[in-house]
LUMDREN-68373 format. One line per field, with one value per residue: residue in one letter; y, x, z of N, C-alpha, C in turn. Coordinates in Angstrom, 3 decimals. Each point is the difference from the previous one (the first is absolute). Example, Ala and Ser with C-alpha at 12.3 -4.5 7.8 and 13.67 -1.06 7.14 Angstrom:
2
type: a / s;
npy: -5.690 / 1.050;
npx: 13.190 / -0.350;
npz: 7.800 / -0.720;
capy: 1.190 / 1.190;
capx: -0.890 / 0.820;
capz: 0.000 / 0.060;
cpy: 1.200 / 1.090;
cpx: 0.900 / -0.770;
cpz: 0.000 / 0.730;
//
This chain:
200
type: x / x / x / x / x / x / x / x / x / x / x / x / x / x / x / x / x / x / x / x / x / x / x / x / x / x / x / x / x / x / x / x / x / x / x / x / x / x / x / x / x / x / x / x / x / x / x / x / x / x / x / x / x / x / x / x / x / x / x / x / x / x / x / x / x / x / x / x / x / x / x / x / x / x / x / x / x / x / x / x / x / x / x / x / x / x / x / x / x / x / x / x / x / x / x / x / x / x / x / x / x / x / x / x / x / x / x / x / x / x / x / x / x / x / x / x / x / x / x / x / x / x / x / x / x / x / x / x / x / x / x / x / x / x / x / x / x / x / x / x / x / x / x / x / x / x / x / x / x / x / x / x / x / x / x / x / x / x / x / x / x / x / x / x / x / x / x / x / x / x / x / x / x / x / x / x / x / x / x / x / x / x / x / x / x / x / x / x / x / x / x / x / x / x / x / x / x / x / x / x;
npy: 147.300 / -0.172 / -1.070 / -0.511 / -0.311 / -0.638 / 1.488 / 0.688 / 1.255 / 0.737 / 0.745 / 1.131 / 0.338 / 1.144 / -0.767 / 0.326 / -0.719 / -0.281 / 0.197 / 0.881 / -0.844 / -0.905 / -0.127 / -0.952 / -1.139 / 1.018 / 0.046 / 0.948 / -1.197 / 0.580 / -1.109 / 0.895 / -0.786 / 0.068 / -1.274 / -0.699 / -0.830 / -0.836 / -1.078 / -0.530 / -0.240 / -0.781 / -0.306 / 0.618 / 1.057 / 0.028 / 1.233 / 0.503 / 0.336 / 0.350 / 1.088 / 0.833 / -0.395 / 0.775 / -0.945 / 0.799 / 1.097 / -0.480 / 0.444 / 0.735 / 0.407 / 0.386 / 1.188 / 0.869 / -0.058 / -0.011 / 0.176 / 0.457 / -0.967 / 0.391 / -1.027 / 1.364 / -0.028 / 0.733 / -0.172 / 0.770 / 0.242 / 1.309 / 0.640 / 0.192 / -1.099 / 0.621 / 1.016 / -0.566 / -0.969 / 0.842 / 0.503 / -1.507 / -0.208 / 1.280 / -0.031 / -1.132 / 0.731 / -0.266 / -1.337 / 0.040 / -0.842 / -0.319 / -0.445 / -1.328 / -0.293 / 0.829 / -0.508 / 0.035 / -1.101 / 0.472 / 1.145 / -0.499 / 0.481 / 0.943 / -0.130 / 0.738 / -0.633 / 1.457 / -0.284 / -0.466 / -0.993 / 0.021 / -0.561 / -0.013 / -1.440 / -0.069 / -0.975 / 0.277 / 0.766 / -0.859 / 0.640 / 0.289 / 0.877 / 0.293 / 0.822 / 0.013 / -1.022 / -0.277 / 0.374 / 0.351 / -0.943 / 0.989 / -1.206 / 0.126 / -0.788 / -0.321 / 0.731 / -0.179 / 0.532 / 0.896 / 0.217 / 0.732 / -0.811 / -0.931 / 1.266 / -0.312 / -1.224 / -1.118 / -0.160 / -0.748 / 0.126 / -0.386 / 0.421 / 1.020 / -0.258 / -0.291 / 1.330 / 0.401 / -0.727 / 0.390 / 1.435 / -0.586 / -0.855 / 0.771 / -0.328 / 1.038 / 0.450 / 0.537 / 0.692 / 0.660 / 0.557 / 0.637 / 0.175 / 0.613 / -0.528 / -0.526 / -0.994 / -0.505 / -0.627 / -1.122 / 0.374 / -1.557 / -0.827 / 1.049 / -0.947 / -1.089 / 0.453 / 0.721 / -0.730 / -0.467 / 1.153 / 0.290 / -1.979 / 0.605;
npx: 77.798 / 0.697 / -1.341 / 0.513 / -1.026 / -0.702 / -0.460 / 1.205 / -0.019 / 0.308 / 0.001 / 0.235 / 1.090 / 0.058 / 1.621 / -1.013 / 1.634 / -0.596 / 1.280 / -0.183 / 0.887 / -0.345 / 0.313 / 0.903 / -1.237 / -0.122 / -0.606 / 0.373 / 0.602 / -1.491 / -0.720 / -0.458 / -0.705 / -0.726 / 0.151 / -1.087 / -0.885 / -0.912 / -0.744 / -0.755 / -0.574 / -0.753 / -0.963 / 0.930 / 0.148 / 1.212 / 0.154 / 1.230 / 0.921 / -1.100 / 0.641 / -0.658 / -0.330 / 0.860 / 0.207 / -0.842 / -0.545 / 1.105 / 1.214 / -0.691 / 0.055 / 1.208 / 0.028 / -1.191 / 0.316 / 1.410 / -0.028 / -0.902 / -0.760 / 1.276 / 0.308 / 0.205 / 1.438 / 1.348 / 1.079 / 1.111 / 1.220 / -0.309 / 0.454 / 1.961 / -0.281 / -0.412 / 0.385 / -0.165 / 0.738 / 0.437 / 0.476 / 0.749 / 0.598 / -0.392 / 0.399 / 1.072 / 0.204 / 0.782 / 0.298 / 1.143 / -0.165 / 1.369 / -0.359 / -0.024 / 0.022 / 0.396 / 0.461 / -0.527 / -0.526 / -0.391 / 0.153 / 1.511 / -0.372 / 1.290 / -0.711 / 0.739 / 0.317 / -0.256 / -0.715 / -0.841 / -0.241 / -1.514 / 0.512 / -0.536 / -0.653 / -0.547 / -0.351 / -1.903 / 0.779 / 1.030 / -0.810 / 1.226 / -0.412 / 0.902 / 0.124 / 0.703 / 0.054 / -0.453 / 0.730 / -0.648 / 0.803 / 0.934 / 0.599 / -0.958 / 1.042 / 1.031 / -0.035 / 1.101 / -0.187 / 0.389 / 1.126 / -0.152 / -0.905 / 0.711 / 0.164 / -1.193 / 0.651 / -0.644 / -0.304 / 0.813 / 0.683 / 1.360 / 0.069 / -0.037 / 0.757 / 1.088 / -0.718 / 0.477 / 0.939 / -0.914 / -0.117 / 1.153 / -0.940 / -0.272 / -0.741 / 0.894 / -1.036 / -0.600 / 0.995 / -1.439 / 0.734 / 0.647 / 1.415 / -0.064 / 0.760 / -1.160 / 0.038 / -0.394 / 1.207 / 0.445 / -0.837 / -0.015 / 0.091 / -1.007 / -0.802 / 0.896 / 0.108 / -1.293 / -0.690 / 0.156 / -0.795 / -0.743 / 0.343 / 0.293;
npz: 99.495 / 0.307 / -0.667 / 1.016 / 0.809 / -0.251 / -0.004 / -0.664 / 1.449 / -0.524 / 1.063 / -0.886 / 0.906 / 0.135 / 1.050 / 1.015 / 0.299 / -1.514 / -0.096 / -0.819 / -0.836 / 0.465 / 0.909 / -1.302 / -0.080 / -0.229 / 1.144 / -0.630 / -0.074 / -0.247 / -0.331 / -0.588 / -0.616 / 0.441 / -0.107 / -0.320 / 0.783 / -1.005 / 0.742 / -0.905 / 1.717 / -0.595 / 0.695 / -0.401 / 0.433 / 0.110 / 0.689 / -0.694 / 1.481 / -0.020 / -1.920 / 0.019 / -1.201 / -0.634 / -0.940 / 1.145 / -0.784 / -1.180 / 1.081 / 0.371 / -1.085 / -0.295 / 1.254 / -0.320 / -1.105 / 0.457 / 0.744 / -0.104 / 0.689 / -0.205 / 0.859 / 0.808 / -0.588 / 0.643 / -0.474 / 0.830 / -0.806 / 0.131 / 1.245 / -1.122 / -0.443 / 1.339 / -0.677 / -0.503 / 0.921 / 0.567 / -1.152 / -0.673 / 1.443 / 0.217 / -1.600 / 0.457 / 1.395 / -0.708 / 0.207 / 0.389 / 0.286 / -0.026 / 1.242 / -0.294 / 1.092 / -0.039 / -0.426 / -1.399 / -0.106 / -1.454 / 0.776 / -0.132 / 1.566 / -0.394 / 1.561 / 0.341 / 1.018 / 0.552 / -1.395 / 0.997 / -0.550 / -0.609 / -0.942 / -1.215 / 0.556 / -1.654 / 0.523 / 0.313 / 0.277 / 0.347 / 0.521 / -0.392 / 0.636 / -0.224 / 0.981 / 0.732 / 0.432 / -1.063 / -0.601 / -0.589 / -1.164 / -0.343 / -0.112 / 0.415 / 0.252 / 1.168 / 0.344 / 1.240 / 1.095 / 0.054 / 0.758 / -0.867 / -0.792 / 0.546 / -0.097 / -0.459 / -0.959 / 0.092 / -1.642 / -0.092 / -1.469 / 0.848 / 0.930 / -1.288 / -0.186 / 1.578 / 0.333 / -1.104 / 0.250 / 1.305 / -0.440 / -0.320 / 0.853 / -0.283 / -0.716 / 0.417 / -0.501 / 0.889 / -0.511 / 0.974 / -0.764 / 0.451 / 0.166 / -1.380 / -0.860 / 0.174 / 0.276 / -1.477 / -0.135 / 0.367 / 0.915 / -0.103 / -1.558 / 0.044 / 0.888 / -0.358 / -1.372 / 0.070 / 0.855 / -1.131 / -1.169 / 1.508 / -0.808 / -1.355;
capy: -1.263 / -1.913 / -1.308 / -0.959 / -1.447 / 0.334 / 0.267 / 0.526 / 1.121 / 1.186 / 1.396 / 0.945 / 1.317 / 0.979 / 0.292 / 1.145 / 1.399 / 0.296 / 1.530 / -0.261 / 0.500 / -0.691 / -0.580 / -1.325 / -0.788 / 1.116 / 0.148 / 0.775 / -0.053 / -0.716 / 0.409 / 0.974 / -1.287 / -1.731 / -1.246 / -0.177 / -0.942 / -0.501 / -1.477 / -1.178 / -1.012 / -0.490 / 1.060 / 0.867 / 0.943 / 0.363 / 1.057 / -0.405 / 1.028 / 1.029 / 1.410 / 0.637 / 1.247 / 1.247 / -0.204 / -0.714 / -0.278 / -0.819 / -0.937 / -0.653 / -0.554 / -1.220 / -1.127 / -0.435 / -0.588 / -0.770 / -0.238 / -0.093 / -0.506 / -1.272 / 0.776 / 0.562 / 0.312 / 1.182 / -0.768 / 0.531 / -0.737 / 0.437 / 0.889 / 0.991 / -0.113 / -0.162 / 1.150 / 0.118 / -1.115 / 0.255 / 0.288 / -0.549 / -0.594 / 0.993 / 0.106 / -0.884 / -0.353 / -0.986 / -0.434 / 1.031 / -0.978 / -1.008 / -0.752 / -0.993 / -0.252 / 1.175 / 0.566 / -0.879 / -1.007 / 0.417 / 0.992 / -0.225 / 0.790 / -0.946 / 1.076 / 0.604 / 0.100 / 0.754 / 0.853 / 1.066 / -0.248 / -1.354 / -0.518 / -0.606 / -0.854 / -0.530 / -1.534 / -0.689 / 0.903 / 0.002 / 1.477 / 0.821 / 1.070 / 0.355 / 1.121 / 1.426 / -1.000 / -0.565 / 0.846 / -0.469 / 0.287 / 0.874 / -1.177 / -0.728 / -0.804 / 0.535 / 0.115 / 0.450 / 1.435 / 0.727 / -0.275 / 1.642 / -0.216 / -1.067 / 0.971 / 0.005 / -1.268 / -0.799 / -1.050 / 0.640 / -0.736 / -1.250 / -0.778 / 0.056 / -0.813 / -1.101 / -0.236 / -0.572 / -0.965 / -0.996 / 0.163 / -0.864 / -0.830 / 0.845 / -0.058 / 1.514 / 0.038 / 1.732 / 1.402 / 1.291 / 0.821 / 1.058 / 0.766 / -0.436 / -1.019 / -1.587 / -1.087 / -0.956 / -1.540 / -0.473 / 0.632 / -0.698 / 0.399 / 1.160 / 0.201 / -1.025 / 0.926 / 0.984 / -0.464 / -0.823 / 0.493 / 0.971 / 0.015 / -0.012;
capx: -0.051 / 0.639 / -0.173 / 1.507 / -1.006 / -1.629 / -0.209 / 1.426 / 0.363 / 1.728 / -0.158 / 0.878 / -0.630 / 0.651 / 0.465 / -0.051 / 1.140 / 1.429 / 0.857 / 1.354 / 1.463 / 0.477 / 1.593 / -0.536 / 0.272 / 0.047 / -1.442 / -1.198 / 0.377 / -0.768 / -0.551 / -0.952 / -0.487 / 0.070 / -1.208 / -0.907 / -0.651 / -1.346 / 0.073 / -1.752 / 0.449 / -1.022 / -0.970 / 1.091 / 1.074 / 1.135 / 0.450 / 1.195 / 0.727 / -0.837 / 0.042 / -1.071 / 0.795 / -0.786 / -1.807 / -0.267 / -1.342 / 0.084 / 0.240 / -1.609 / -1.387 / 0.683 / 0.596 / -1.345 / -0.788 / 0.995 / -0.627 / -0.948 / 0.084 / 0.762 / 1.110 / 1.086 / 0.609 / 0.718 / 1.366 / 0.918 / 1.408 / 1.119 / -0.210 / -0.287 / -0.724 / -1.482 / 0.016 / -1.382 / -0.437 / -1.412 / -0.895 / -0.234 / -0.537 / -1.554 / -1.463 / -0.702 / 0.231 / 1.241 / 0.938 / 1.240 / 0.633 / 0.388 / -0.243 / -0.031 / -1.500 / -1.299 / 0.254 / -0.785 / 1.461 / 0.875 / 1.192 / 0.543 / 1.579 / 1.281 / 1.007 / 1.688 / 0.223 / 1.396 / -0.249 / -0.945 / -1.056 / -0.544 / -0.530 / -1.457 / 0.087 / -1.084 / 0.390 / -0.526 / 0.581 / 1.058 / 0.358 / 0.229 / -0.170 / 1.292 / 0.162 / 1.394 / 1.269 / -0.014 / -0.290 / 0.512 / 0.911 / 0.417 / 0.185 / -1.133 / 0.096 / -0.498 / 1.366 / -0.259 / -0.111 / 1.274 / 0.189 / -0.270 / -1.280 / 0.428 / 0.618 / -0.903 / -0.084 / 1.028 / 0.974 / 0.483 / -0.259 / 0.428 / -1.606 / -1.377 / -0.088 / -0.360 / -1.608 / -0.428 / 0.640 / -0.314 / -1.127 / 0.564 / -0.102 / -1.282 / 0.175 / -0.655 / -0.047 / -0.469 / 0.245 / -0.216 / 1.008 / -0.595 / 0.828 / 0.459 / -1.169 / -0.288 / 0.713 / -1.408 / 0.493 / 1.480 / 0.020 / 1.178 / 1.197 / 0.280 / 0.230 / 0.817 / 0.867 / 0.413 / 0.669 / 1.295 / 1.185 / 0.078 / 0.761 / 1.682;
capz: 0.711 / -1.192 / 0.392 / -0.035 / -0.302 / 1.168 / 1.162 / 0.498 / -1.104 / 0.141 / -0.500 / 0.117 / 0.717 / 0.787 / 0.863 / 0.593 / 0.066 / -0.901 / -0.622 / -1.105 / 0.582 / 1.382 / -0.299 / -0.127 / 1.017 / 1.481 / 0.587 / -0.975 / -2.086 / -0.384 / -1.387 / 0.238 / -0.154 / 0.474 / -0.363 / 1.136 / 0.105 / 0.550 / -0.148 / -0.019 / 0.646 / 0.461 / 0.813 / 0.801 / -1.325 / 0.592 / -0.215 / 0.149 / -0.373 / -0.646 / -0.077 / -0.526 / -0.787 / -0.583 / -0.784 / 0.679 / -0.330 / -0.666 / 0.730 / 0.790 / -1.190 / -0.475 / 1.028 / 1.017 / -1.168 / 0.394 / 1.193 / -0.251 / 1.176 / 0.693 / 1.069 / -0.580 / 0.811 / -0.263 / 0.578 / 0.564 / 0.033 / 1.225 / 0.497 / -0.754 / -0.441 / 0.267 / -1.078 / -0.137 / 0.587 / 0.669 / -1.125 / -0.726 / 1.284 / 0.734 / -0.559 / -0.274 / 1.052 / -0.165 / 0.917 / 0.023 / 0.823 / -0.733 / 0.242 / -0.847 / 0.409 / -0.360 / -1.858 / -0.883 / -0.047 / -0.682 / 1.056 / 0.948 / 0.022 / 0.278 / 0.081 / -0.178 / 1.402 / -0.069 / -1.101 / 0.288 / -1.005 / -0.313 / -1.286 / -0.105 / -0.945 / -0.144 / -0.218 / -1.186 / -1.502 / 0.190 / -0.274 / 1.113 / 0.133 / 0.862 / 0.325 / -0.564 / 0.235 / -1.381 / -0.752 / -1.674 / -0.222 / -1.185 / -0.850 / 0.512 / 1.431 / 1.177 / 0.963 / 1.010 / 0.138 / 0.288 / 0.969 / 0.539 / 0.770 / 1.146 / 1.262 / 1.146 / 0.553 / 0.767 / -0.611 / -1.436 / -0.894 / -0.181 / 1.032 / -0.324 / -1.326 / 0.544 / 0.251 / -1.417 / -0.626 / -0.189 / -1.382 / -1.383 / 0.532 / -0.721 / -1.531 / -0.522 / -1.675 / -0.049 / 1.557 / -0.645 / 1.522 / 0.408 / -0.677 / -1.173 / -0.624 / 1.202 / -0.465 / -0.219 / -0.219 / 0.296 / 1.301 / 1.083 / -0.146 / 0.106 / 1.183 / 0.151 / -0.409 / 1.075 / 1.456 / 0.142 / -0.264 / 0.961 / 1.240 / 0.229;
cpy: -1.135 / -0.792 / -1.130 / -1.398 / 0.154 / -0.173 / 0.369 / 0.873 / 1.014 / 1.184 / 1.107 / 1.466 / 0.823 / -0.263 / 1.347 / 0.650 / -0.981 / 1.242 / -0.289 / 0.332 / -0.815 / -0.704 / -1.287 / -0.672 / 0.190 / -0.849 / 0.740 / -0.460 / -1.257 / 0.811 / 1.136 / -0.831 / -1.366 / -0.805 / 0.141 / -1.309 / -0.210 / -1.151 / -0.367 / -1.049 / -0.884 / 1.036 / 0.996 / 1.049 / 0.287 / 1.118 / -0.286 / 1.913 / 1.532 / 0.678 / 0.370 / 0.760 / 1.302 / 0.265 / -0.725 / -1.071 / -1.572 / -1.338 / -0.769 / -0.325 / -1.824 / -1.715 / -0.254 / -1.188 / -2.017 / -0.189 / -0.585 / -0.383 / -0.916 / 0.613 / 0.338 / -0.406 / 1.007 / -0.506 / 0.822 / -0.962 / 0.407 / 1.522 / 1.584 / -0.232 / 0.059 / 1.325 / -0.086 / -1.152 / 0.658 / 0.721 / -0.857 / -1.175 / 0.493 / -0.516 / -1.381 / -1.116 / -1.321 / -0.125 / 0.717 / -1.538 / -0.658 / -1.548 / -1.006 / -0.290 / 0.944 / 0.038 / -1.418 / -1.195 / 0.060 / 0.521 / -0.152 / 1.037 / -0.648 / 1.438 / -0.208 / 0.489 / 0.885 / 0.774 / 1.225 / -0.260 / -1.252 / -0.398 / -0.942 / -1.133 / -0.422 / -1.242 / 0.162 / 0.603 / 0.273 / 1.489 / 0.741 / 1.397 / 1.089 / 1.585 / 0.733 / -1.258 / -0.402 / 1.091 / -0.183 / 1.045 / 0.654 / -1.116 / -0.724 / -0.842 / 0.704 / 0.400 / 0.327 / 1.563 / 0.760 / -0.447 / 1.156 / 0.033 / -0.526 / 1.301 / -0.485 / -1.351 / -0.679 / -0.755 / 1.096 / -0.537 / -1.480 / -0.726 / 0.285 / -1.548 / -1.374 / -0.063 / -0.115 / -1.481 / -1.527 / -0.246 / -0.602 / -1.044 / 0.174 / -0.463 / 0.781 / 0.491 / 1.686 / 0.771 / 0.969 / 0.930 / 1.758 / 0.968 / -0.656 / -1.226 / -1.087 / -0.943 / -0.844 / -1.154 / -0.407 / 0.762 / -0.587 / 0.957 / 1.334 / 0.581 / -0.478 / 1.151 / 1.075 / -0.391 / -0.345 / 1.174 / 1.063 / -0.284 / 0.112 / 1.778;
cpx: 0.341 / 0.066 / 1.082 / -0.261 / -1.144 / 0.008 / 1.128 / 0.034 / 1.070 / -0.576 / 1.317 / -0.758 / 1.491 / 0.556 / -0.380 / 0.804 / 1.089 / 0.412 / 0.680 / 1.411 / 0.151 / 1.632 / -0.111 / 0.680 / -0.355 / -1.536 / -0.701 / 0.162 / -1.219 / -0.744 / -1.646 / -1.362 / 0.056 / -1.281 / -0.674 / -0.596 / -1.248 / -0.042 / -1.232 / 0.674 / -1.339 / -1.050 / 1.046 / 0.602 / 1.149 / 0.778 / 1.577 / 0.289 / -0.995 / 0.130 / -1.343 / 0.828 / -0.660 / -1.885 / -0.495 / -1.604 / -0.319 / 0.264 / -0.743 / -0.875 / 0.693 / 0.207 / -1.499 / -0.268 / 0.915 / -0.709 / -1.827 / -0.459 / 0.622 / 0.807 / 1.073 / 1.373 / 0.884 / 1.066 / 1.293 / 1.127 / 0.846 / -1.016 / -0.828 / -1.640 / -1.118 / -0.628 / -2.113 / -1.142 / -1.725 / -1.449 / -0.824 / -1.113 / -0.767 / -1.001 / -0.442 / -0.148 / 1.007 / 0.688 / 1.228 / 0.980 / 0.441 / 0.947 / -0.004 / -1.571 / -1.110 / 0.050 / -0.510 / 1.274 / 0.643 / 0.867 / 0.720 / 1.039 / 1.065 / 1.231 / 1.350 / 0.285 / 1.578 / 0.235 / -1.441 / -0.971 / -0.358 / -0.396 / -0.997 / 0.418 / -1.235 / 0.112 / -0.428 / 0.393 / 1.186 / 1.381 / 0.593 / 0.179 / 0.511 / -0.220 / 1.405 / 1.404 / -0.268 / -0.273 / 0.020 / 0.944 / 0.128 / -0.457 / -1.194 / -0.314 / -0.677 / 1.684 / -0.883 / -0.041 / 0.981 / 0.498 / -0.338 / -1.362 / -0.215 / 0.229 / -0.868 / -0.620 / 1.248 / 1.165 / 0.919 / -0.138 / 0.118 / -1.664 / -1.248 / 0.340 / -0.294 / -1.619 / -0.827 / 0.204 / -1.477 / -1.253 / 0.075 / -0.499 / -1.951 / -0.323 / -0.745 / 0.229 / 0.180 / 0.632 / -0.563 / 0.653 / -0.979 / 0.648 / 0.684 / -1.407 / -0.053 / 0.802 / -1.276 / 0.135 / 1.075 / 0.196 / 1.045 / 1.240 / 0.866 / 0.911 / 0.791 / 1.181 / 0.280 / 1.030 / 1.480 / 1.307 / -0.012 / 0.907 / 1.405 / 0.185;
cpz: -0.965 / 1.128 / -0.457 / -0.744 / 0.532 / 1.386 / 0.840 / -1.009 / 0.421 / -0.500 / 0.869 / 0.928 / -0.259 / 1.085 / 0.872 / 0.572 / -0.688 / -0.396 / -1.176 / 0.561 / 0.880 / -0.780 / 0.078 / 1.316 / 1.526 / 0.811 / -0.666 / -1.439 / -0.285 / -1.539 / 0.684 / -0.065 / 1.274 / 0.071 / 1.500 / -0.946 / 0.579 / -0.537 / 0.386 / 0.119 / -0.059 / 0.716 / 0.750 / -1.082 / 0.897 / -0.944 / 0.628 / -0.286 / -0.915 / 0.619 / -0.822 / -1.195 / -0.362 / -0.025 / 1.493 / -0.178 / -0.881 / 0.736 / 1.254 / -0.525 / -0.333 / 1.260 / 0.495 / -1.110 / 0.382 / 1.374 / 0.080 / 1.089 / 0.771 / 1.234 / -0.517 / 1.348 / -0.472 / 0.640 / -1.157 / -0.306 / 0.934 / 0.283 / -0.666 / -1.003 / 0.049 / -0.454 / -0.136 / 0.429 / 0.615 / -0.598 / -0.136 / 0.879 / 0.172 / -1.287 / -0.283 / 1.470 / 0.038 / 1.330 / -0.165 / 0.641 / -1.075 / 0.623 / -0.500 / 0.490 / -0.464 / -2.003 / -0.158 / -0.317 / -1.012 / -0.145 / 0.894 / 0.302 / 0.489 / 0.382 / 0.056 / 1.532 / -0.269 / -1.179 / -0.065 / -1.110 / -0.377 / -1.012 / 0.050 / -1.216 / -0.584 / -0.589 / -1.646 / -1.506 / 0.430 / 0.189 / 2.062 / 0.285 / 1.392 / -0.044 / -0.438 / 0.191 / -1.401 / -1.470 / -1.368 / -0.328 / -1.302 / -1.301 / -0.171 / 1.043 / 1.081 / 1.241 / 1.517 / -0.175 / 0.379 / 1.162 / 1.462 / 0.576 / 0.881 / 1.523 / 1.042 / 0.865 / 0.898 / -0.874 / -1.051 / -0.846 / 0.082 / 0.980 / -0.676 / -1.401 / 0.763 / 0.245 / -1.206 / -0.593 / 0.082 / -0.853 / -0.954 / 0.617 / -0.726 / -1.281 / -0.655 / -1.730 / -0.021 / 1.235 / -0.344 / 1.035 / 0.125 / -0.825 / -1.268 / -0.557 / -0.072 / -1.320 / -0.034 / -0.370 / 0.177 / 1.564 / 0.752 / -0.486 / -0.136 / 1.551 / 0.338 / -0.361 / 0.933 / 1.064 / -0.619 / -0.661 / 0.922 / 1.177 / -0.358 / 0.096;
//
């Protein structure tokens, strides 16, 4: 578990049907590894995207000790992701709604109408947190996602960057992405890059 800043933290699971060999780029060309998220929201803990890893025992010792008595919620970027959502919801009876109305105001979602997913903005630590449309990048940055991952939505690349563009409108310092490795400063401008060298 690596704490980002207080009270933001990134931890690594096991993809439950990654394969080796997937062909790059492909719907299956992801890293074996992906981030998950927990966030001390004030009297609130927000669970982002949780995989339970290996060590299950360490990791409930770790998240009851993060939790303690506060409301919990359990909030989902997209679909595929709800992998261990309900685990994590049954032991600490967590909301599952991510709603703007129902999440602690620190949490804002900002969905993607036609991309099939919802990123999470946290004002007070300037940090955005994006499901499978934002990925880090080989270089450290951040790139969009294949285009191959898109089979099952409504946009392609060119309509998923128009539903991104108005994030630069954000004054975002931190992307913790899901796939590859989060981006912890200069966030606008990381993102600025992305969008712009995706569009030639």
């Amino acid at each position: 578990m690596e704490e980002i800043v207080p009270g933001l933290w990134r931890w690594t699971g096991p993809h439950p049907a990654w394969r080796p060999g997937a062909e790059p780029e492909s719907p299956d060309d992801w890293d074996e590894l992906v981030g998950c998220v927990l966030y001390e929201c004030g009297d609130a803990v927000v669970f982002v995207d949780p995989l339970i890893p290996p060590d299950a025992a360490s990791f409930w010792e770790w998240a009851d000790q993060q939790v303690g008595r506060r409301r919990v919620h359990v909030v989902t970027t997209l679909e595929p992701h709800r992998r261990n959502r309900e685990q994590v919801a049954h032991r600490y009876g967590a909301s599952r709604s991510r709603a703007r109305a129902n999440l602690p105001p620190g949490v804002r979602p900002i969905p993607l109408p036609g991309a099939s997913e919802t990123m999470f903005w946290l004002p007070d630590i300037r940090t955005l947190v994006p499901g499978d449309r934002i990925l880090g990048a080989p270089d450290g940055g951040l790139r969009l996602c294949p285009e191959s991952w898109l089979y099952w939505v409504r946009v392609d690349l060119d309509g998923l960057r128009s539903l991104l563009e108005p994030l630069l409108e954000l004054p975002i310092e931190r992307v913790v992405v899901s796939h590859g490795e989060p981006v912890l400063q200069d966030g606008h401008e990381a993102l600025r890059r992305c969008l712009s060298s995706s569009a030639g």
